[in-house]
N, C-alpha and C positions, 0 to 999 in steps of 0.2 A: 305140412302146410307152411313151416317155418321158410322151406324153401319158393313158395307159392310168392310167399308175401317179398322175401328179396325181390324176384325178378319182377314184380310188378314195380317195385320201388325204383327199382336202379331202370327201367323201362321208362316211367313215366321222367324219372329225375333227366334223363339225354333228352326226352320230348322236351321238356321244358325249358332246356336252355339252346334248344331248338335246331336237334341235330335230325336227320331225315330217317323216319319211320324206319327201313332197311335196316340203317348203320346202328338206329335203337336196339334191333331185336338183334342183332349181333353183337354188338356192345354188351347188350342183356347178358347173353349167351355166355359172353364169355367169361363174365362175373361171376354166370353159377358155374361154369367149367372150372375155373378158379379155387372155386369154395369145395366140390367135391374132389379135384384133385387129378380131372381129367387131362391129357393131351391137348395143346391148342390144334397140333393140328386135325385133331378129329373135327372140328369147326369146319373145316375144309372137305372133308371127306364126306360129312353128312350134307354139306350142302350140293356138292357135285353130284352125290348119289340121289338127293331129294327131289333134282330137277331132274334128274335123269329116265327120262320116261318118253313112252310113245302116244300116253294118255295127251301129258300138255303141249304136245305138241300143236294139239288143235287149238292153243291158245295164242300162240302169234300169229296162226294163218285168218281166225277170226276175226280178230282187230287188222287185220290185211284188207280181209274182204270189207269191213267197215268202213275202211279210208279206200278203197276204190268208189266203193257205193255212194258216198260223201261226194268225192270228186267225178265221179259219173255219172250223175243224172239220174240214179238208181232211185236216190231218196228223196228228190225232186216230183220224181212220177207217182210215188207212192203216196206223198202230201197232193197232190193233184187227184189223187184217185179219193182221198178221203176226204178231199171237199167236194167231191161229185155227189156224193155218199150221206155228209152230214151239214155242211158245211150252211144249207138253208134254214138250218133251226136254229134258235135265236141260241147265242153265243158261237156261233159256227164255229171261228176257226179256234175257238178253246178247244171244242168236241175232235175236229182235224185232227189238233195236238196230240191228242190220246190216241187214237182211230191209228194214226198213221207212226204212233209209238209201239203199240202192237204190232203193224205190219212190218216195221223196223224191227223189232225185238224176236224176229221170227228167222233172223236173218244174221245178225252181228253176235248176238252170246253176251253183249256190254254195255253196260249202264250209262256210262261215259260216251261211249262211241252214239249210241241215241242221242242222249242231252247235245253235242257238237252238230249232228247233222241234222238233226227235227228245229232245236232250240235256233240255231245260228238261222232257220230259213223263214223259222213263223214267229217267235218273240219280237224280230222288228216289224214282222208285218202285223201282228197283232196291236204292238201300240200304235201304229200308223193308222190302224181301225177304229183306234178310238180305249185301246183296251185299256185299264191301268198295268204299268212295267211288273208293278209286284205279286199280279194278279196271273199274267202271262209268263213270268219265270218260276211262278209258283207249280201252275199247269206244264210246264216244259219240265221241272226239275220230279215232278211226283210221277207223271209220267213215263216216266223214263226207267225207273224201277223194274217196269213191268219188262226190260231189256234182261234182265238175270233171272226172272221165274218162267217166261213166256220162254219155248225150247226153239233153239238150243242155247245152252246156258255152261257160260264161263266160270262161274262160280262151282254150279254141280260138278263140272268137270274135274274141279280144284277138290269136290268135298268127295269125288269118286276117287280121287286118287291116294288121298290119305288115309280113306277107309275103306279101300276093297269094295265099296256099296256101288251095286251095279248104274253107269252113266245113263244107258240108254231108259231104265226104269225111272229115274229120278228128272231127264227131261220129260218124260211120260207123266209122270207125277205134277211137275208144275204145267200142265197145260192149263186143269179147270181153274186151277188160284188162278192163273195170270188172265182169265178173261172174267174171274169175279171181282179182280184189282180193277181191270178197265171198265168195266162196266158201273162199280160203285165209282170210278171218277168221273163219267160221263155223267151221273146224274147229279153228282154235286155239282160239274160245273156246269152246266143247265141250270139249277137251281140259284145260283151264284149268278150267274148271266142276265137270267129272269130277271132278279131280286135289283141289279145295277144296270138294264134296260141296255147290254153291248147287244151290238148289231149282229144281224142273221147276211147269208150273204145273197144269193142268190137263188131264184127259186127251183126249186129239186127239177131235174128235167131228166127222163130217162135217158134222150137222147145225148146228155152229158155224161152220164153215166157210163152209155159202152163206150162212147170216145172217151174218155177218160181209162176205159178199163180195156180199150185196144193200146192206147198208148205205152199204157203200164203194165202190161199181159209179163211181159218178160223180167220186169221185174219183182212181181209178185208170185210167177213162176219156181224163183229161186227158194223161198220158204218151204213151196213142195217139194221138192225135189231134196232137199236137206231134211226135214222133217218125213219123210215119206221115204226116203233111202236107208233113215236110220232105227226106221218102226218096223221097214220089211225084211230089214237084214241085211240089204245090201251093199253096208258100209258100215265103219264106224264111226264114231263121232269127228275124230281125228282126219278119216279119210273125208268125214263130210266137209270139215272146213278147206281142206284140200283145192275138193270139187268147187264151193263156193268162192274161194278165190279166181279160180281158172272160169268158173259161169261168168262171175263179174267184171275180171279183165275181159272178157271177150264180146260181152253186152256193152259195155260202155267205149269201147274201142272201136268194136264194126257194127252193132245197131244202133244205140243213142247216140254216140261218136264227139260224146262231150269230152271225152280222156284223150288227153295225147302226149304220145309219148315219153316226150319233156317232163307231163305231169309225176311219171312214177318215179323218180330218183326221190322227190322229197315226200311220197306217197310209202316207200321202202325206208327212207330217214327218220320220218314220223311212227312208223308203225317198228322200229325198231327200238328208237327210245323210249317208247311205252313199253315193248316187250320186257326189255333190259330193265326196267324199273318192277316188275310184276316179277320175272324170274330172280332180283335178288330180293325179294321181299321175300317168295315163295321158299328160296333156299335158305333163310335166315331163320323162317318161320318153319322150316321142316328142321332146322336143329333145336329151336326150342321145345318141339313139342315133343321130339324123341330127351331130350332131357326131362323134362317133367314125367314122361312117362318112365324114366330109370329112376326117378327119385320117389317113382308111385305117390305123383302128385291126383291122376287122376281117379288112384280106389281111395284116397284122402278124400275129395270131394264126394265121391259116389257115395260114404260113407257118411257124412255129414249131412248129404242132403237124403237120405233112405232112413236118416235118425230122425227125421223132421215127416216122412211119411213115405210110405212105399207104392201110396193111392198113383197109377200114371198121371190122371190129369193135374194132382197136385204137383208134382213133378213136372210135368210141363209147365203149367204156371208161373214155378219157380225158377225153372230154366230162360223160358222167353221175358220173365222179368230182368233177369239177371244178364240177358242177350241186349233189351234193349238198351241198358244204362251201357254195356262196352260199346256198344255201337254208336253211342253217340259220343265218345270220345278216342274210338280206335276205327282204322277203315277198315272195310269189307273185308280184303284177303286175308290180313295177317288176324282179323278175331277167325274166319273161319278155317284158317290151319291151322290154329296155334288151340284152339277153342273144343272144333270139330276133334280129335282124338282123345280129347279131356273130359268131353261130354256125352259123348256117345254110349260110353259103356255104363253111365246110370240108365243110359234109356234101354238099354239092351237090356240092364238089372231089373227092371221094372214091365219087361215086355215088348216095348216101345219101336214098333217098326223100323229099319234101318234108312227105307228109302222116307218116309215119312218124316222123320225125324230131319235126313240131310235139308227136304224141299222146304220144312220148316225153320232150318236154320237159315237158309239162303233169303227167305222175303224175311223176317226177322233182320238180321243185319243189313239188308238192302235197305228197310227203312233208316238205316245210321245211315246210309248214302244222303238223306236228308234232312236229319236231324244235327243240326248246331251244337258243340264250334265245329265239329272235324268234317261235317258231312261234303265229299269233296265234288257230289251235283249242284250243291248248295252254288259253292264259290263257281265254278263253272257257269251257272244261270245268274249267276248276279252278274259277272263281268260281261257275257250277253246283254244282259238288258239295264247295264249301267246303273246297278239301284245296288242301294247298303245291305252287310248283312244281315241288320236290324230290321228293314223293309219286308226282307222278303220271310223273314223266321214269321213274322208276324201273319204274313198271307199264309204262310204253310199251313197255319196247326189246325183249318179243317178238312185237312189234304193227309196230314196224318191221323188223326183222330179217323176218319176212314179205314185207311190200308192198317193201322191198330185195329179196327172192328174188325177188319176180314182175315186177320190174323188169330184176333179169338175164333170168329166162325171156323177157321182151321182145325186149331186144337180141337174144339168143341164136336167135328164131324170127321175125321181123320180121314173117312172113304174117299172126301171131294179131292184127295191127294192120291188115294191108293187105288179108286176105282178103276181109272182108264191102267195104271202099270199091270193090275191083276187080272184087269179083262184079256191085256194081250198079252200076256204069259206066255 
């Protein structure tokens, strides 16, 4: 443990004087390389070997097909389809927000990639409506979550590859969460809508409906066809993001024909330097965790926490408590690689399903997506919608206090995770 508590130290000590997440957990790294007496250049070797995989691959072609869908009209028609849909019931375009973050989140793998392309198109229209700022980034940034549990999911991707736990089970696995997340948001913001008298928009007409849902047929298309290739076998996850980059360019090129040409150099520029930021986090974060695992950081913990009880659900308890405090001062990737291989093997000591466990890691630290200071949808929806990050922490917390509840409910029913992976076995 002695070495637990170094690298947390020397970690948070480079955050602090405000060196970038990455260069932290390398910097980390190399402290405890240091101290046990390893090679520097092994630092190099486990990072090149950590990203070296055919799994994450499907993670820069995701975020590809997100910044096409963004600048092609993809995510345009989607928001149009979910105000066909909801958008007449009073708080409409809050409800939109959600409605059309699902149908987003079915599509991209990323949390981030939602909040830019839902946030950027309905937060100003939403204050333009009359909405309050803090109320509509609140709704765009919790929203948006539902981008990492709803499949396919960039994160599971991230937690398959560190622990051998099967990808295609564990997108299987968050399907019910991610429509019991959206669903408990739609009725608080309902309830919220009600209560602060925002406007409903117009009144439900079938006949907007299918026009709406011929316009958007091909882009709503894309979900199946990714989710449906990778439930029947006919691809893998990696090859699905593949496909959906190639659906994408070719939808927004020769039928919406919002893309041009011109557009993709900075559409390839952008989706690279996010890559590049995700892969050195990824490879900095695949040396630490293979360190703490040679210093048997992780049967230390197992051990401490199996001495406090061996009951699972106590153990989850204390697991998802101890998930939500890093989450709200560490981001997503790096608590769930560095995390994921540390935590895993009490749950496995205790019984603890593998896919069950990853799907509950992944909305677990999603909510640090939104939980202050680190949460980085947070700052993303504030700078959308021009408001402090005291404004909108404030509008969050019955937006968390929710997706909190339906994370107990999780724990509490383990099936609402495991039923659809075990049904399709």
């Amino acid at each position: 443990m002695e070495m637990l508590l170094i690298f947390i130290s020397a970690l948070f000590g480079f955050l602090l004087i405000g060196v970038p997440v990455a260069f932290c957990l390398g910097l980390a790294a190399l402290v405890m390389m240091a101290l046990q007496g390893f090679g520097f250049d092994i630092l190099v070797q486990k990072m090149v070997g950590g990203i070296d995989s055919f799994p994450l691959l499907a993670v820069p072609f995701f975020m590809l097909a997100g910044e096409i869908m963004n600048t092609g009209g993809i995510a345009k028609r989607i928001i149009q389809l979910s105000n066909s849909l909801v958008g007449h019931i009073t708080g409409g375009l809050g409800l939109v927000n959600i409605v059309a973050s699902m149908f987003f989140g079915g599509i991209s793998g990323s949390s981030v990639a939602d909040t830019a392309a839902i946030g950027g198109l309905l937060i100003p229209a939403m204050t333009d409506e009359g909405y309050d700022a803090d109320f509509a980034a609140a709704v765009t940034a919790s929203s948006s979550t539902m981008g990492i549990v709803i499949p396919p999911s960039i994160p599971m991707i991230l937690f398959g590859l560190i622990s051998g736990v099967s990808v295609v089970r564990m997108f299987l696995g968050g399907i019910i969460p991610g429509i019991l997340i959206g669903f408990s948001l739609l009725f608080l913001t309902y309830a919220i809508s009600k209560k602060r008298n925002y406007p409903r928009g117009e009144n439900f007409s079938i006949r907007r409906v299918f026009k709406s849902l011929m316009e958007s047929f091909w882009a709503i298309l894309l979900p199946v066809i990714i989710i449906g290739g990778i439930i029947s076998g006919y691809f893998t996850p990696t090859e699905a993001a593949v496909i959906a980059v190639v659906y994408a360019l070719v939808v927004s090129l020769f039928v919406y024909k919002e893309l041009k040409m011109t557009d993709l150099p900075k559409i390839l520029i952008d989706t690279a330097k996010t890559t590049g930021i995700v892969m050195l986090v990824a490879g900095t974060a695949m040396v630490v965790a293979w360190l703490l695992t040679v210093v048997r950081i992780p049967q230390s913990i197992a051990t401490t926490i199996l001495s406090i009880s061996d009951n699972p659900l106590i153990v989850l308890l204390i697991v998802n408590f101890f998930l939500l405090l890093v989450g709200s001062v560490m981001d997503l990737t790096p608590a769930l690689l560095i995390l994921g291989p540390v935590l895993l093997p009490v749950a496995l000591a205790v019984g603890i399903d593998p896919v069950f466990f990853g799907v509950m890691m992944v909305i677990n630290l999603g909510i640090g997506l939104v939980t202050p200071p680190v949460g980085t949808i947070l700052y993303i929806s504030c700078g959308i919608a021009k408001i402090s990050l005291e404004r909108i922490t404030k509008a969050m917390l019955p937006f968390l206090a929710t997706q909190v509840a339906v994370l107990i409910l999780i724990v509490l029913f383990p099936q609402l995770v495991l039923w659809i992976p075990n049904m399709l076995r």
